[in-house]
C-alpha positions in Angstrom: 60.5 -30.2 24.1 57.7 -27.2 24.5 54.5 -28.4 23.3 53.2 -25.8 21.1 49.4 -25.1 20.9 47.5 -25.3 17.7 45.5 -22.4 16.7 42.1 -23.5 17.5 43.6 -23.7 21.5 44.9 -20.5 21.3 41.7 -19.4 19.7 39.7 -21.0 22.8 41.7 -19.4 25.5 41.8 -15.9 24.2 38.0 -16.5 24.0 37.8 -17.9 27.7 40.4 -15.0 28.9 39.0 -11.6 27.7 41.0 -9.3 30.1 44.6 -11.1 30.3 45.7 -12.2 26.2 48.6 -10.5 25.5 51.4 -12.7 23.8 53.1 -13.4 27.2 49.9 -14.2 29.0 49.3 -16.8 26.4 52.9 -18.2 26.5 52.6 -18.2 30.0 49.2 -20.3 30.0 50.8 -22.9 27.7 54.6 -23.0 29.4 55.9 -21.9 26.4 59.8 -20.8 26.7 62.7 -19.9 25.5 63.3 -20.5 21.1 59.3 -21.9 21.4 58.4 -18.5 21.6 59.7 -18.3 17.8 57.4 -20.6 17.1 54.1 -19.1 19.2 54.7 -15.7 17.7 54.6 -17.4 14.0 51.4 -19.0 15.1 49.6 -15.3 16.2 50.9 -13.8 13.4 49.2 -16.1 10.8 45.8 -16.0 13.0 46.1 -12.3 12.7 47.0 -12.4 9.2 43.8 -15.0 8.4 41.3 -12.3 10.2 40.6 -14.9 13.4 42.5 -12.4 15.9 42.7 -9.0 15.5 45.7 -7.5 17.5 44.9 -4.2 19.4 48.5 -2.6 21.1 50.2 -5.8 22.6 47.0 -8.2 23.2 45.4 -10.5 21.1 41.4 -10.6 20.7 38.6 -12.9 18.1 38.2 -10.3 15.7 34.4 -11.4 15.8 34.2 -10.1 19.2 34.6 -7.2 21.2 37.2 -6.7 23.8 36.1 -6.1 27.6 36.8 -2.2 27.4 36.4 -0.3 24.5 35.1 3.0 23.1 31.7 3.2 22.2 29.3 5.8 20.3 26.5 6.3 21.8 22.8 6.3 19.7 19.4 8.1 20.1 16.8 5.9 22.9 14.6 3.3 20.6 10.8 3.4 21.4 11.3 1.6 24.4 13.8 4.4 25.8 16.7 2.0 26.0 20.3 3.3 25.2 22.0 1.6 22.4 25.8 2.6 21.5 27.6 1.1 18.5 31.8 0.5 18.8 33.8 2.7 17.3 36.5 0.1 15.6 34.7 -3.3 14.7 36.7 -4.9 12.1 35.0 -8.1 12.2 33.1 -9.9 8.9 29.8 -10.5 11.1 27.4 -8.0 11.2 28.3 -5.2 13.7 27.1 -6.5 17.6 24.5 -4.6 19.5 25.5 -3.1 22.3 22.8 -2.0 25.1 23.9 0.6 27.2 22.9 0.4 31.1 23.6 4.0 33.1 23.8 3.8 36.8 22.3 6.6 39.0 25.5 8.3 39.5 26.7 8.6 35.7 26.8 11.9 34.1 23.9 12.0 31.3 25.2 10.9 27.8 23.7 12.3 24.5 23.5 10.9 21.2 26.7 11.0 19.6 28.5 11.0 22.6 31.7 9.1 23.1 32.7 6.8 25.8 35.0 4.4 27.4 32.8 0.9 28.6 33.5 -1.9 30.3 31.2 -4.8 28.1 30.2 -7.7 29.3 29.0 -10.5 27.1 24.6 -11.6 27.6 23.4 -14.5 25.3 19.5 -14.9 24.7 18.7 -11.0 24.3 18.1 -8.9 21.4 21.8 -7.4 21.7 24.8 -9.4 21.9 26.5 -7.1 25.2 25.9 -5.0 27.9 28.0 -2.1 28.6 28.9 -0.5 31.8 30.2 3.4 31.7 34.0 3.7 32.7 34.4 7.3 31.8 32.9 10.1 29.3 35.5 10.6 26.3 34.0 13.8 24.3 30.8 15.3 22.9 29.7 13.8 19.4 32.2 15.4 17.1 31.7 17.6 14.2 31.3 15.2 10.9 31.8 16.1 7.0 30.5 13.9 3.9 32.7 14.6 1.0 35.3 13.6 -1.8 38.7 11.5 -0.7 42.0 13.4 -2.7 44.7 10.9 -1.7 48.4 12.4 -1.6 51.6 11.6 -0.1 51.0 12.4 3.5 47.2 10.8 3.8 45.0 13.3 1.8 41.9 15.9 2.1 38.5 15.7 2.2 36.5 18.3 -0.3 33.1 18.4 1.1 29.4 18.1 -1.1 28.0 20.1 1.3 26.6 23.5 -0.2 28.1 26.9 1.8 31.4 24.4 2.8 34.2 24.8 0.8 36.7 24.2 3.2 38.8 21.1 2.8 39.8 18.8 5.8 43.4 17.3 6.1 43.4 13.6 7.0 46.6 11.8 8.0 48.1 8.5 6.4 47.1 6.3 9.3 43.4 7.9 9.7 42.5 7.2 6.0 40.9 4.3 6.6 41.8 2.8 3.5 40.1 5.1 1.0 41.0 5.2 -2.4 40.9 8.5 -4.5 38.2 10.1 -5.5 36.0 7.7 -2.9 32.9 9.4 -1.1 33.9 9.4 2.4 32.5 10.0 6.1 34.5 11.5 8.5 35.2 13.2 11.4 36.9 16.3 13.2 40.3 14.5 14.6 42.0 17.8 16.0 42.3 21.1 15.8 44.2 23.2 12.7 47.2 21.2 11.1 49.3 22.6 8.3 48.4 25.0 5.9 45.4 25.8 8.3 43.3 23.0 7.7 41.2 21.3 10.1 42.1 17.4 11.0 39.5 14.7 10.0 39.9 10.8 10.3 37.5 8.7 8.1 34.9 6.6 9.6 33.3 5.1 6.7 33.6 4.6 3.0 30.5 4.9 1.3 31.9 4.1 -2.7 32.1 6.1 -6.0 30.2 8.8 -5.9 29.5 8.8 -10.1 28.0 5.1 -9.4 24.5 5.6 -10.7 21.8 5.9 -7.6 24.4 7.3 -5.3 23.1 11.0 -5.4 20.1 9.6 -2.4 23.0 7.3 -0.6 24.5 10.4 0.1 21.7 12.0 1.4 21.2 8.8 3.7 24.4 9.0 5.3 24.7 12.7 5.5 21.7 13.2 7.5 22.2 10.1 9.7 19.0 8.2 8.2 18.6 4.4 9.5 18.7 2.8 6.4 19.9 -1.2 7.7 17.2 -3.3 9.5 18.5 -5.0 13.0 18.3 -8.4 12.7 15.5 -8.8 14.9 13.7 -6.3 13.4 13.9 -8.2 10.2 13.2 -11.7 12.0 9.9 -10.3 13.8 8.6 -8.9 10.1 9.4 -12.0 8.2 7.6 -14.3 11.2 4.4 -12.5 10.3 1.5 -14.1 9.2 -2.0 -12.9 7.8 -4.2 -11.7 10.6 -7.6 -13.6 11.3 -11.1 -12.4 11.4 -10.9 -13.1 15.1 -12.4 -9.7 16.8 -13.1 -8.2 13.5 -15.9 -7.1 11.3 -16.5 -8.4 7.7 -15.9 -5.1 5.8 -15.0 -7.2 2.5 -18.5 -6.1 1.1 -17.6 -2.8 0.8 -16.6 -1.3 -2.7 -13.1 0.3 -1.4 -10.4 1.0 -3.4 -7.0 2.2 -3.4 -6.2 5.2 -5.5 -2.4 6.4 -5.6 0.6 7.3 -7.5 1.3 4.7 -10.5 4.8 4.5 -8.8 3.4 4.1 -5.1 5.4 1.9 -3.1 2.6 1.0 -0.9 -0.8 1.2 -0.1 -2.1 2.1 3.2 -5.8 3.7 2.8 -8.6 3.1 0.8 -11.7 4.8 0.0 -15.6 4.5 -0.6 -18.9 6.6 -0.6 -22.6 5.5 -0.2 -25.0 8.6 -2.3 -27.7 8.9 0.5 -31.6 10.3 -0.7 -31.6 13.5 1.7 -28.6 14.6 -1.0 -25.3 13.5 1.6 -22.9 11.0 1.8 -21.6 7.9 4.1 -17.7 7.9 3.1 -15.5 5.2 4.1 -11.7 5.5 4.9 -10.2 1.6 5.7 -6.3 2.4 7.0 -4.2 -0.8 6.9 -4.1 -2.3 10.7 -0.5 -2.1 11.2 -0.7 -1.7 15.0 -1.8 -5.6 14.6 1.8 -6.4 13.5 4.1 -3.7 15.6 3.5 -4.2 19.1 4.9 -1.5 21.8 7.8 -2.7 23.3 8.9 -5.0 19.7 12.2 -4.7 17.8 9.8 -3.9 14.9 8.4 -0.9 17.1 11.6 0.3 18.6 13.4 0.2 15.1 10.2 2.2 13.3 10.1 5.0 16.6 13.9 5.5 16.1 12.9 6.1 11.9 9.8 8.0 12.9 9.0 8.0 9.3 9.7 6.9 5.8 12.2 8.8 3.3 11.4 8.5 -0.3 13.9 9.6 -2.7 13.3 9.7 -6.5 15.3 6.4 -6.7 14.5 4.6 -3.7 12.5 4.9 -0.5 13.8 4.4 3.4 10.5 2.8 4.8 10.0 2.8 8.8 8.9 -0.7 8.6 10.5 -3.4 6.8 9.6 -4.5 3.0 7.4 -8.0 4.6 5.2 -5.4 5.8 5.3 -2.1 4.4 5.1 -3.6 1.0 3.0 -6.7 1.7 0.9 -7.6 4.9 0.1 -4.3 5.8 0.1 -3.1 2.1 -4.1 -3.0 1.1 -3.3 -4.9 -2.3 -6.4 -5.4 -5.0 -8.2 -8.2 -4.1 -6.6 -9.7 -1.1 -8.1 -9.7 2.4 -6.2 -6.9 4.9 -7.0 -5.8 8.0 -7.9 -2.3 8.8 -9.0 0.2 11.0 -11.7 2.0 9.7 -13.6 5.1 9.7 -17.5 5.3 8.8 -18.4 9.3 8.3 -22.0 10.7 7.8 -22.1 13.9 5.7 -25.4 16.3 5.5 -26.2 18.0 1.9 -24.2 20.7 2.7 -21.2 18.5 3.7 -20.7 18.6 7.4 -19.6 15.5 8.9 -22.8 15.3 11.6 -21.7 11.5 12.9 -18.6 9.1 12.4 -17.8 5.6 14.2 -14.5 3.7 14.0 -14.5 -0.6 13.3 -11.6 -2.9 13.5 -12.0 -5.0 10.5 -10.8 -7.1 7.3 -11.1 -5.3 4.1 -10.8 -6.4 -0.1 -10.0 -4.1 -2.3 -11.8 -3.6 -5.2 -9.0 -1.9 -7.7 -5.5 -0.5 -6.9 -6.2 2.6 -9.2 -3.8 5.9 -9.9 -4.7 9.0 -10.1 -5.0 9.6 -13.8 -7.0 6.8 -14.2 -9.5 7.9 -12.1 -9.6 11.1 -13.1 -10.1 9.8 -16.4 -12.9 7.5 -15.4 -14.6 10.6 -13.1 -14.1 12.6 -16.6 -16.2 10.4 -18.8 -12.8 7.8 -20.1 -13.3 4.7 -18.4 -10.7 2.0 -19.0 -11.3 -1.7 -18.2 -10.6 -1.5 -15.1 -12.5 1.3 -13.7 -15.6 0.6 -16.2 -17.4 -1.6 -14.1 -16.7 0.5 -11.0 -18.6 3.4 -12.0 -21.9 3.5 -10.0 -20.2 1.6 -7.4 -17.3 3.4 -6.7 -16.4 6.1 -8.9 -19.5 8.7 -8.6 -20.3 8.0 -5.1 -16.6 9.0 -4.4 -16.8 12.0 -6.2 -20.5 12.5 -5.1 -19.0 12.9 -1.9 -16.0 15.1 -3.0 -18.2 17.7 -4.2 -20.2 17.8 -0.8 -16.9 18.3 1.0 -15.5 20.8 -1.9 -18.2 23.0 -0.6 -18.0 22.5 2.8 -14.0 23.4 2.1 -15.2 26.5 0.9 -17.0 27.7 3.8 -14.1 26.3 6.6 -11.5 28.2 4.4 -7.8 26.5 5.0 -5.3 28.0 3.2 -4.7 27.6 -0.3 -1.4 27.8 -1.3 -1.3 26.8 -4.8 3.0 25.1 -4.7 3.5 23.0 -8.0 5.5 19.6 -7.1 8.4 18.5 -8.8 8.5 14.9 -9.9 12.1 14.0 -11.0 12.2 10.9 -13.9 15.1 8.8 -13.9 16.5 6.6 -16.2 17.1 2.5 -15.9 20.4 3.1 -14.5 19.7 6.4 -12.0 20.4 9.1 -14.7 18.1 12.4 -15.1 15.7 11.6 -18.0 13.5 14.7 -17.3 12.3 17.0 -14.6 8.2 18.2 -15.0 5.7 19.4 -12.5 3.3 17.2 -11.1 -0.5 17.9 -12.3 -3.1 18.7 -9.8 -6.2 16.9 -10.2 -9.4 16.3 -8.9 -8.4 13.1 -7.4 -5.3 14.0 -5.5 -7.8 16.9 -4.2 -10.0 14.2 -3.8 -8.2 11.7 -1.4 -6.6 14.8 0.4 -9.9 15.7 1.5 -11.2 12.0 2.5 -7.4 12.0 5.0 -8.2 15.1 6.4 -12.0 14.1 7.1 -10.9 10.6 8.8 -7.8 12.7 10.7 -10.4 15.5 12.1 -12.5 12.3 13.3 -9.7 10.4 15.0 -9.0 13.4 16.9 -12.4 13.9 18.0 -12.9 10.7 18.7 -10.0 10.1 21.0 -11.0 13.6 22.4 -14.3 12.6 23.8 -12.7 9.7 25.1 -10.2 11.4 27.0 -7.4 9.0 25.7 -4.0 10.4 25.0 -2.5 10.9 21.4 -0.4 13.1 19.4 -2.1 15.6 17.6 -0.5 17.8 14.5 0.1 21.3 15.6 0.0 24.1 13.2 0.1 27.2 15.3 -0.1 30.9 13.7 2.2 32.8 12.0 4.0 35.7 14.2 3.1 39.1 14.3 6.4 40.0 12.8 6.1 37.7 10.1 2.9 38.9 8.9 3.8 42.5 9.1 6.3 41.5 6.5 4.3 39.8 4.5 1.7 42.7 4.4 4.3 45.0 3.6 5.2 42.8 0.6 1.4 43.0 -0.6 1.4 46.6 -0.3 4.0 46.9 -2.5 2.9 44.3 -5.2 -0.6 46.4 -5.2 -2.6 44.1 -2.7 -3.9 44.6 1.0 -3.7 42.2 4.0 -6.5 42.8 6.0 -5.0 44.7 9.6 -6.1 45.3 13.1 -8.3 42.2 13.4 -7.6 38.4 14.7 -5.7 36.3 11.6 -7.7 33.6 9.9 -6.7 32.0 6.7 -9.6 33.8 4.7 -7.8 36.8 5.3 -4.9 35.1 3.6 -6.9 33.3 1.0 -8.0 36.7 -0.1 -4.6 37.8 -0.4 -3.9 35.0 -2.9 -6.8 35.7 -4.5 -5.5 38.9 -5.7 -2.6 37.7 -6.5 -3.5 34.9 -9.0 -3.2 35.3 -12.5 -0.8 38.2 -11.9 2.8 38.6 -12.3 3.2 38.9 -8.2 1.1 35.2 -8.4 4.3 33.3 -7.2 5.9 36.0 -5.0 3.1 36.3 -2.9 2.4 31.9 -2.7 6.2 31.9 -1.9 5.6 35.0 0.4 2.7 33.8 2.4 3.8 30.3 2.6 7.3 31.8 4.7 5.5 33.4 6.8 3.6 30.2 8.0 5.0 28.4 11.5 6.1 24.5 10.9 3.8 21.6 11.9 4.7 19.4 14.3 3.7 17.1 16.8 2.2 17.2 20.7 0.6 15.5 23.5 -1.4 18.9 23.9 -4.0 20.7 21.2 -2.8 24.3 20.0 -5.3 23.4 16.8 -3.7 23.3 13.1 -3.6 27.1 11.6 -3.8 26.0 7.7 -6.2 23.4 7.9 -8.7 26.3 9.7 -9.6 22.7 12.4 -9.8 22.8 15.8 -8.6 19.2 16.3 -6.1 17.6 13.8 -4.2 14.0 14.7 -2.6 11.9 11.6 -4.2 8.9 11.5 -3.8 7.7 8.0 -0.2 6.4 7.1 0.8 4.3 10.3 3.1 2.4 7.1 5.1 5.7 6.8 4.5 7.7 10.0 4.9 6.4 13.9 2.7 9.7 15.0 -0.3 7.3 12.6 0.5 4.0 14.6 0.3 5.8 18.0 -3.3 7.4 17.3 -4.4 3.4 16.1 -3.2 2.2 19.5 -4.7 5.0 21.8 -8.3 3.7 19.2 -7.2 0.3 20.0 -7.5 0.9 24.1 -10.1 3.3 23.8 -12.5 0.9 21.9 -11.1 -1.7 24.0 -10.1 -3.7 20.6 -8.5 -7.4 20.9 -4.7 -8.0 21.0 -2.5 -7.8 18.2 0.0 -11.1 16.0 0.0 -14.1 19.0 -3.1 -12.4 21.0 -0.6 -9.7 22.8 -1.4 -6.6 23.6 -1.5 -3.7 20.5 -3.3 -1.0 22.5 -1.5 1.9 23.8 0.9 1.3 26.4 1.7 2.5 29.8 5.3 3.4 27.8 3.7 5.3 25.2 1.7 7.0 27.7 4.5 8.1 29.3 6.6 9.0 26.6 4.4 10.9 24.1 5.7 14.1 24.6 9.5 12.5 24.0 8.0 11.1 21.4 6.6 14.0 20.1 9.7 15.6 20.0 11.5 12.5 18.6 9.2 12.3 15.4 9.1 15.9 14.8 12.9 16.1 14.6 13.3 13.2 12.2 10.1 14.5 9.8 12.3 17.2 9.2 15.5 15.1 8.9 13.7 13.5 6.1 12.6 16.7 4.5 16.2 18.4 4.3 17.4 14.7 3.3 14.4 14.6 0.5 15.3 18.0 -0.6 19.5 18.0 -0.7 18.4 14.8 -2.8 16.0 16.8 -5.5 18.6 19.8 -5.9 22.2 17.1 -7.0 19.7 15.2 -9.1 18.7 18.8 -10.5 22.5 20.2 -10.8 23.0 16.9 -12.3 20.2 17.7 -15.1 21.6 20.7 -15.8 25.3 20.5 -15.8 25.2 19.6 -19.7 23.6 23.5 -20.1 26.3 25.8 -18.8 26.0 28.9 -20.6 22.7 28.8 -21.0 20.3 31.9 -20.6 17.1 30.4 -18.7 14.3 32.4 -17.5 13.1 33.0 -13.7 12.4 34.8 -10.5 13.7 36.3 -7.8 13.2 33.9 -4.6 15.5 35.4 -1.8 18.0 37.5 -0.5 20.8 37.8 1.1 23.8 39.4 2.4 26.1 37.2 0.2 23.6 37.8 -2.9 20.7 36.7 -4.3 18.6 33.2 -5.0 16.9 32.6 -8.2 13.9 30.2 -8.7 14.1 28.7 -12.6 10.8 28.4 -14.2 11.7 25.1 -16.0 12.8 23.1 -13.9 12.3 25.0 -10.0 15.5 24.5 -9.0 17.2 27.3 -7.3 20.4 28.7 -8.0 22.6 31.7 -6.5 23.5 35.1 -7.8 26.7 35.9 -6.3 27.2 39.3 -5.1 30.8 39.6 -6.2 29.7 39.0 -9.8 26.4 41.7 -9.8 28.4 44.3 -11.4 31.3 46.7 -10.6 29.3 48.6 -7.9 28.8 48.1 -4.3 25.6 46.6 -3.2 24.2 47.7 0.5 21.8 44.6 1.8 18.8 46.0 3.2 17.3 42.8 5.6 14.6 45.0 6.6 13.4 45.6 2.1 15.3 42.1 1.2 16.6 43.8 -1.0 20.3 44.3 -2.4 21.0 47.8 -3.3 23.9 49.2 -5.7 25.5 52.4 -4.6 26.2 53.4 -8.1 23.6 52.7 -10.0 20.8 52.8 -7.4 19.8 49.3 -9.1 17.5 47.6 -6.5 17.2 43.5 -6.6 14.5 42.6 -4.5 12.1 39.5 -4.1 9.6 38.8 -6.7 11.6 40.5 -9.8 11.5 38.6 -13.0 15.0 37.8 -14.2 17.0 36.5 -17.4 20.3 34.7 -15.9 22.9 32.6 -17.3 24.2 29.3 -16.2 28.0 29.5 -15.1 28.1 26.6 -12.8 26.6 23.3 -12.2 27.5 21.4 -9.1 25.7 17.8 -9.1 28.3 16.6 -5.7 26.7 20.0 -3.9 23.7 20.4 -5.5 24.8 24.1 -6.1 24.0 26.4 -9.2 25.5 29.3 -9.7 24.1 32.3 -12.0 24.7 35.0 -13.9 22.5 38.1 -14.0 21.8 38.9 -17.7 18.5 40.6 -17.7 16.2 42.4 -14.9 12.4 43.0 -15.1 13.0 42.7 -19.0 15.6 45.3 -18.8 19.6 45.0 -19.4 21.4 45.6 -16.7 22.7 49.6 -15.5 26.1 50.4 -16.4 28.8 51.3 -13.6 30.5 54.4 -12.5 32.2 55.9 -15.9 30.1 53.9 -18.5 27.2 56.5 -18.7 24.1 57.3 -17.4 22.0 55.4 -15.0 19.5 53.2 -15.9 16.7 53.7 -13.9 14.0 52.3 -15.2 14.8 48.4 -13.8 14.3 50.0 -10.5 10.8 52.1 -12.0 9.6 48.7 -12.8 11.0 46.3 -9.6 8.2 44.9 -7.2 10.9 45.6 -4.3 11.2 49.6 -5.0 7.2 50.2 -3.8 8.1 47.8 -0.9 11.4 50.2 -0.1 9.1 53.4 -0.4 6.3 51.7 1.8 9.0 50.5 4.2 11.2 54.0 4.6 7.3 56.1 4.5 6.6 54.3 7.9 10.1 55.0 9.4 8.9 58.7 8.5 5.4 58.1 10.4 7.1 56.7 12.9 9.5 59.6 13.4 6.9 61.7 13.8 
C-alpha cells in the first residue's frame, strides 16, 4: 500500500521545491498512485482550507510566502535610491514581505506604480525578505478611485468621494474582493467600458465603514497614497534608541530655554531664549532637537522618513515621518529632561539686525513646555504658576528680543498676508464639536520670527562654508499674474504700483489699502493667488515673501527631511562627532549626490500632505454642516468658473459651489479674462469679491462638497428673468467685478487704438 505523506512533508517539499508543486509533481515526489491520489488531494484540500497553502491555477504554494514569479507593484526609490515593489496578491496572515527590486543595465526604466512580472528569489539576513529580478513590463500604474462599495447581483459599483467625480465604476463578482455594502473601498481601472457605459474597476483594498468615527483622515491617507505603516526595521531601529551622551557636546543645560507651542502639540522640536544686552540688543537662542543623532543616512529610519518627506497632521491624528519612540520622545525637547540639540546663538544690534551668529552641538533642559496663550498671558501682565517665576528669566528677554526684530520686520518688509486659520474641534469619539478661527497673537508672531532668524543663519552659514543643502525657494510672481491682480485693485479703488521691479512693499501697500474695507479679504485672497509656490533646491533663487536672500528650513527635522538634511551638511561642515553607536550623521556622499532628487522628492510630497490636510478640513466641514440644510448663511465670492461660482462662508470658511444651472433662468457668458459670470438677460454680473446671502441645499461629508443657493447679491435680491419685469440693475451698480469689466474692456479700447 502507497504511503501517504502527512501534511507537514508536504508542507516541507513545497517549501524546498518553489518552481515544480503542482498536485502531480507532488504525487510524483511521494510515488503516490492510483486510488492514493484520493487520498493526497483530501490532504491539499484541507491545507488549503486551514490557510497553510494557498493554491494559485493548478500549483500549490505556503501561503506565507511568495511564489518564484509573480506580479509586483513597483514603489517610489527610499533615501537610499533603492527600488522597493510590493506583490499585488499576498494573502498571507504575516505582515506583507519586502521585496527589493534589482534592474539590470538593459531593463527598460520602471516608474512608481508600475506593474511587472519578476522572477524572486528568496535572501535571509537583509532588511527585505526577496530579491526580484525583471521578467517583463505588464502596464503603467493604473488609474485608482476611493469610494463607496453598492453590492448587487452581478459584483456591484463603486460611487466615488472624490469632489468633481460622479461617475460610478462597475466591478465584477470575482474582482470584489470581498467587500460588503456600503464598505469604503480602493480600487482600480480593470478595463475599458462594460455595460451601461461604465468603466471596470477591481478592488484592491478594503479600508472599513466609512461612518466609523475618525475615518474622515483615513480616507485622506489612503487617497493620496500617504505611508502611514512603519517597516519593521524602521520600528526596530527607533525602539533600539537610547539617550545620547554628552560625548562631543556642550553643556547648554544652563540656559533658560523653553518650549512654547500649541496646547495640543504633538511634539516639540525647538526651543527659545533671549539674553537683554546694555547697548539695547539681544543674544537669542534657538536649541532644535538633534535628530540627525538618531537617523543616520543610509538607515531604515532614514530611508522610511525620505520616502514620508514630512509629517501629515489631521484634526484627529497626525502621520509623523519618524516613528512615535522618537518624534514623540527622544528627539521630543520635553520640560525638564536632558535633549540633545543643535543650536543657534544670534547677536542682534538695537535696531535688530542679526550682526553675528555661531552654531553648537549640545544637550539642552528645558525650563517649561508652555502654549501660546499662556505666554501671552504671562507677556500681558497674567502670570500663572508656571510662567511666574520665568519672568525676568525668560519671558521679557524673549519678548525684549521680539520687539527688536518686530522693527527690523518692518524695515525688510515680507509680505503680510493677514489668512485666519481654521482649527476644527472634535469630539471624544471623532464628531464635529465646533469649527472657530485660530487667534493671532504675539507669541505665534513671536516664535515665527525666532524660526525665520535661525533659518536665515543656517543658510548663511552653510553658504560661507560652501557645503551643499537645500534651500526654500520662493521665486516671484509672473508678470501675468500681477497684471491681474492690479487689475483687480483698480477696480476695488486701489493701485499697484507699475513700471518698476516687484518687491513685497509694493504689495504690502496694496493690503494696506485694503484693510478695514469691504475689498479687505478680496484683495488678501487676490494677492496671495498670485504668489508662486515654495519649494525646495540644491540652488538659491532667494525666497520672494520672506523679502531674504538666503532661506534653508532648519527648524523641524521631527516633521520635515529638507530640516534633517541642513543638520547634516552643519554636522560635516563643523566637522561634529558621529551620531547613535559613533557612526557617521554628517552629510553623505548619497545626499550629496541626490539633493536635487531629493529636492524634487520632498517638494512633491509637502504638497501631497497639503491637498491630503485640506480634503480632510472640507468632509469634517460638510460633516458640520450637513444638520443645516436650508439654511441662509452669509459670505463672499471666492472664485469662478465656467461651471459656476465658489463661495467662501464667513462662519465657518468652508467653501461651497454655486452651480450655474441653478443661477437663474438666463444664460450666463463666463468671462475668464473679468472672472466673472455674466447673464444675458439680466446683465447681472457675479464676479470675485461680491458679498453674498446663499442657502444651503446640499451637504456632502463622503466628498466634502457644499452646494449653494444664491439668495442675495451685494445686499440686493436677485434680477428677475426674461418676462418677469424690469431689470435690476443696481446688483451690478454695486459689484466689485463691474469696475474690473470697465477697466478690463477700456484697455482692449487703448489697445485697439
Amino acid at each position: 500500500m502507497t504511503q501517504i505523506p502527512s501534511k507537514q512533508q508536504i508542507m516541507d517539499w513545497v517549501a524546498e521545491h518553489p518552481d515544480a508543486n503542482s498536485k502531480r509533481d507532488i504525487a510524483k515526489a511521494f510515488g503516490i498512485k492510483g486510488a492514493a491520489r484520493i487520498e493526497l488531494k483530501r490532504l491539499l484540500k484541507e491545507l488549503e482550507a486551514d490557510g497553510q497553502l494557498e493554491r494559485r491555477r493548478r500549483h500549490y504554494q505556503d501561503a506565507e510566502k511568495l511564489p518564484p514569479v509573480t506580479i509586483l507593484e513597483l514603489l517610489a526609490p527610499d533615501g537610499s535610491g533603492d527600488l522597493f515593489a510590493h506583490p499585488l496578491e499576498w494573502r498571507g496572515d504575516a505582515p506583507m514581505p519586502r521585496v527589493h527590486y534589482v534592474p539590470r543595465e538593459s531593463d527598460p526604466a520602471l516608474g512608481r506604480g508600475d506593474r511587472f512580472l519578476a522572477r524572486l528569489i528568496e535572501v535571509h539576513g537583509e532588511d527585505h525578505q526577496y530579491q526580484a529580478r525583471l521578467i517583463r513590463r505588464i502596464t503603467a500604474s493604473p488609474n485608482r478611485i476611493t469610494g463607496i462599495f453598492r453590492k448587487d447581483t452581478e459584483g456591484g459599483r463603486i460611487m466615488p468621494i472624490d469632489k468633481g467625480q460622479d461617475r460610478e465604476w462597475r466591478v465584477r463578482a470575482d474582482a470584489t474582493l470581498g467587500a460588503q455594502n456600503g464598505e469604503l473601498v480602493q480600487a482600480e481601472q480593470a478595463g475599458p467600458m462594460g455595460r451601461m457605459g461604465l468603466p471596470l474597476a477591481r478592488i484592491i483594498d478594503r479600508l472599513g465603514d466609512p461612518s466609523a468615527p475618525r475615518a474622515v483622515s483615513l480616507i485622506a491617507i489612503h487617497q493620496h497614497g500617504i505611508p502611514d505603516e512603519f517597516p519593521a526595521a524602521a520600528l526596530t531601529e527607533a525602539e533600539a534608541a537610547r539617550p545620547a551622551s554628552m560625548k562631543g557636546r556642550e553643556d547648554l543645560r544652563d540656559l533658560p530655554l523653553v518650549t512654547i507651542d500649541p496646547s495640543d502639540a504633538r511634539d516639540h522640536d525647538d526651543a527659545v531664549a533671549a539674553v537683554i544686552e546694555e547697548d539695547g540688543g539681544a543674544t537669542i537662542w534657538v536649541a532644535i532637537a538633534d535628530v540627525a543623532y538618531y537617523v543616520r543616512p543610509g538607515s531604515a529610519l532614514d530611508r522610511e522618513a525620505w520616502t514620508r518627506g514630512n509629517s501629515t497632521y489631521f484634526p484627529d491624528r497626525v502621520v509623523p515621518m519618524l516613528p512615535e519612540a522618537l518624534s514623540a520622545d527622544l528627539c521630543s525637547l520635553h520640560e525638564g529632561q536632558d535633549r540633545p540639540v543643535i543650536a543657534v546663538r544670534m547677536r542682534l544690534d538695537a535696531e535688530g539686525n542679526k550682526i553675528s551668529h555661531n552654531f553648537h552641538r549640545g544637550m539642552m533642559n528645558s525650563r517649561a513646555s508652555l502654549a501660546y496663550g499662556q505666554a501671552q498671558a504671562a507677556a500681558d501682565g497674567q502670570a500663572d504658576d508656571a510662567t511666574a517665576p520665568l519672568m525676568d528669566s525668560v519671558i521679557r528677554p524673549l519678548w525684549h528680543a521680539y520687539g527688536l526684530l518686530v522693527e527690523a520686520r518692518r524695515r525688510r518688509q515680507p509680505l503680510d498676508l493677514e489668512l485666519p486659520e481654521r482649527r476644527i474641534e472634535l469630539t471624544a469619539d471623532g464628531r464635529v464639536k465646533s469649527v472657530n478661527f485660530r487667534e493671532r497673537l504675539d507669541a505665534h508672531k513671536l516664535i515665527e520670527e525666532f524660526m525665520v532668524l535661525a533659518n536665515v543663519a543656517a543658510a548663511e552659514e552653510l553658504n560661507s562654508r560652501r557645503r551643499p543643502l537645500l534651500y526654500r525657494v520662493h521665486e516671484e510672481p509672473s508678470l501675468a499674474k500681477i497684471d491681474a491682480l492690479r487689475e483687480v485693485a483698480q477696480a476695488s479703488g486701489f493701485t499697484l504700483a507699475k513700471g518698476q521691479v516687484l518687491q513685497t512693499s509694493h504689495l504690502n501697500r496694496l493690503l494696506a489699502q485694503a484693510e478695514g474695507s469691504d475689498f479687505d479679504e478680496l484683495i488678501n485672497i487676490s494677492t496671495l493667488r498670485s504668489m508662486t509656490q515654495a519649494y525646495y533646491h540644491p540652488e538659491n533663487f532667494g525666497h520672494f515673501g520672506l523679502a531674504l536672500k538666503s532661506y534653508a528650513h532648519f527648524t523641524s527635522p521631527i516633521r520635515r527631511y529638507s530640516d534633517l538634511i541642513v543638520h547634516r551638511a552643519l554636522i560635516s561642515g563643523h566637522g561634529w562627532g558621529g551620531g547613535q553607536g559613533g557612526k557617521p550623521d554628517g552629510l553623505s556622499g548619497g545626499d550629496d549626490k541626490r539633493l536635487s532628487e531629493t529636492a524634487t522628492h520632498i517638494s512633491e510630497t509637502e504638497r501631497r500632505s497639503m491637498a491630503a490636510e485640506r480634503d480632510t478640513v472640507d468632509r469634517y466641514l460638510a460633516a458640520y454642516l450637513a444638520d443645516r440644510v436650508g439654511t441662509e448663511m452669509e459670505g463672499r465670492i471666492s472664485g469662478i468658473q465656467r461651471f459656476g461660482a465658489f463661495v467662501k462662508l464667513d462662519e465657518t470658511g468652508a467653501d461651497g459651489l454655486l452651480p450655474i444651472r441653478d443661477l437663474g433662468h438666463e444664460y450666463f457668458h463666463f468671462d475668464p479674462d473679468a472672472q466673472t459670470l455674466i447673464g444675458a438677460d439680466t446683465g447681472l454680473e457675479i464676479g470675485i469679491g461680491q458679498r453674498v446671502t446663499v442657502r444651503l441645499s446640499e451637504a456632502i461629508p463622503m466628498t466634502g462638497g457644499l452646494t449653494l443657493e444664491l439668495v442675495e447679491l451685494e445686499g440686493h435680491p436677485l434680477p428677475r428673468g426674461p418676462g418677469k419685469g424690469k431689470r435690476s440693475r443696481s446688483p451690478r451698480r454695486m459689484s466689485t467685478q463691474s469696475r474690473l469689466a470697465e477697466v478690463k474692456r477700456a484697455a482692449k479700447r487703448r489697445r485697439k487704438r
